[in-house]
C-alpha positions as CSV (number, residue, x, y, z in Angstrom):
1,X,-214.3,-15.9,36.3
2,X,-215.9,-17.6,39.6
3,X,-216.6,-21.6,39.7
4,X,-217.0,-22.6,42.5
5,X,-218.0,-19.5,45.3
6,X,-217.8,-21.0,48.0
7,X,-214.6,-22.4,47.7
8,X,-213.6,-18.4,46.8
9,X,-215.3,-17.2,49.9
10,X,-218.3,-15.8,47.7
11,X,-221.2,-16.1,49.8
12,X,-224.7,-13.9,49.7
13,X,-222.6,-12.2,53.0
14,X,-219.4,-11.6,51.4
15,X,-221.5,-9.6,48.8
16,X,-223.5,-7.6,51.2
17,X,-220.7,-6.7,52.9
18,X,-218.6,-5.4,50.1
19,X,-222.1,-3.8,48.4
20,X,-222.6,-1.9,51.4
21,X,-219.3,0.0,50.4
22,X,-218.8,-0.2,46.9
23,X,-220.1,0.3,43.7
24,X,-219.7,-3.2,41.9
25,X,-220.3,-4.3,38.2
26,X,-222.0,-8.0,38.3
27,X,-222.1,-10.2,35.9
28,X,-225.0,-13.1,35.9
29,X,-227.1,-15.6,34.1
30,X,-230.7,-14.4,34.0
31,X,-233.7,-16.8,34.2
32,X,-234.1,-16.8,31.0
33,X,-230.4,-17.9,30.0
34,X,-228.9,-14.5,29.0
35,X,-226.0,-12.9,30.1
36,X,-226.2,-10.0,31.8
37,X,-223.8,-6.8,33.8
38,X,-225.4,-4.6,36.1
39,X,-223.7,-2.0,38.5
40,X,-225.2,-2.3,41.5
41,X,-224.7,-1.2,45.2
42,X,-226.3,-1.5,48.4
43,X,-224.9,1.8,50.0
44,X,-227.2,4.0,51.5
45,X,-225.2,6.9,50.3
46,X,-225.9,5.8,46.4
47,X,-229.7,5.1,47.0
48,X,-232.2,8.0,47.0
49,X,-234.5,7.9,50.4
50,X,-237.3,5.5,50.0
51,X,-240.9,7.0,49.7
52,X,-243.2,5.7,52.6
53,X,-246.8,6.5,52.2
54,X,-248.7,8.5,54.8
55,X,-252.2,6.4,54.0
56,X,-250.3,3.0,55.1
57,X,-252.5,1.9,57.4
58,X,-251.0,-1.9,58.2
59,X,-247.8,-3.0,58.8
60,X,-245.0,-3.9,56.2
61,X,-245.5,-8.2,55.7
62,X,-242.6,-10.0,56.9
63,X,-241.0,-11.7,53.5
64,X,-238.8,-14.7,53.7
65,X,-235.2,-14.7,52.7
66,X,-234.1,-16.7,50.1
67,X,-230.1,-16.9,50.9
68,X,-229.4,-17.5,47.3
69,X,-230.9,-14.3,46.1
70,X,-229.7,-11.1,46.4
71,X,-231.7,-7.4,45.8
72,X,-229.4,-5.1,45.2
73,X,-230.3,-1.3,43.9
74,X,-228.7,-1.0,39.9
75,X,-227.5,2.4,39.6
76,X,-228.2,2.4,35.5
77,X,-231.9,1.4,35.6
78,X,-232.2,3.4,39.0
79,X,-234.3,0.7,40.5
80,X,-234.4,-2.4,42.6
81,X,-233.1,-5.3,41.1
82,X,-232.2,-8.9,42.3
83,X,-229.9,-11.5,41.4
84,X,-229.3,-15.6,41.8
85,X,-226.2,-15.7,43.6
86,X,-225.2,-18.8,42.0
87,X,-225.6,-17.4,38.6
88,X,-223.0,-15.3,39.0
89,X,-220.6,-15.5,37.3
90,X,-218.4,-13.0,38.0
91,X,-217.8,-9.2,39.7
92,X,-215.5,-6.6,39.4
93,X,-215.0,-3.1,41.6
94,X,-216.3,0.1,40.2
95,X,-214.1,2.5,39.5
């Protein structure tokens, strides 16, 4: 179980980092109070190829980071999905 993540060298970094290589199972608070695992990743070997559209006639929008956030793909739901990085409550490698 993580308290305190930055005193355990969990940071939104730290989580990229390892995501970009790994397959990880999170475990999180949701918005609405619920507990929740997810496998997620963020290697481009695990994601299918995004779709651009050949009509897209203006540039993508430059969004904003929020550092406490992090979108990560969940290889269940085979979709996007984001997380509130101090909601977690704890991670564990994929095996």
């Amino acid at each position: 179980m993580i308290t305190d993540k930055k005193e355990q060298g969990i940071t939104r970094t730290y989580l990229k980092d390892i995501l970009a290589e790994n397959v990880l199972t999170v475990e999180f608070v949701k918005k609405d109070g619920t507990l929740r695992k997810m496998k997620c990743t963020l290697n481009p070997e695990l994601i299918p190829p995004k779709i651009i559209k050949e009509d897209a006639k203006e540039p993508p929008k430059k969004k904003t980071v929020n550092e406490n956030v992090l979108a990560v793909y969940d290889l269940e739901a085979k979709s996007w999905r984001s997380f509130t990085i101090s909601k977690l409550k704890a991670f564990s490698f994929f095996i």
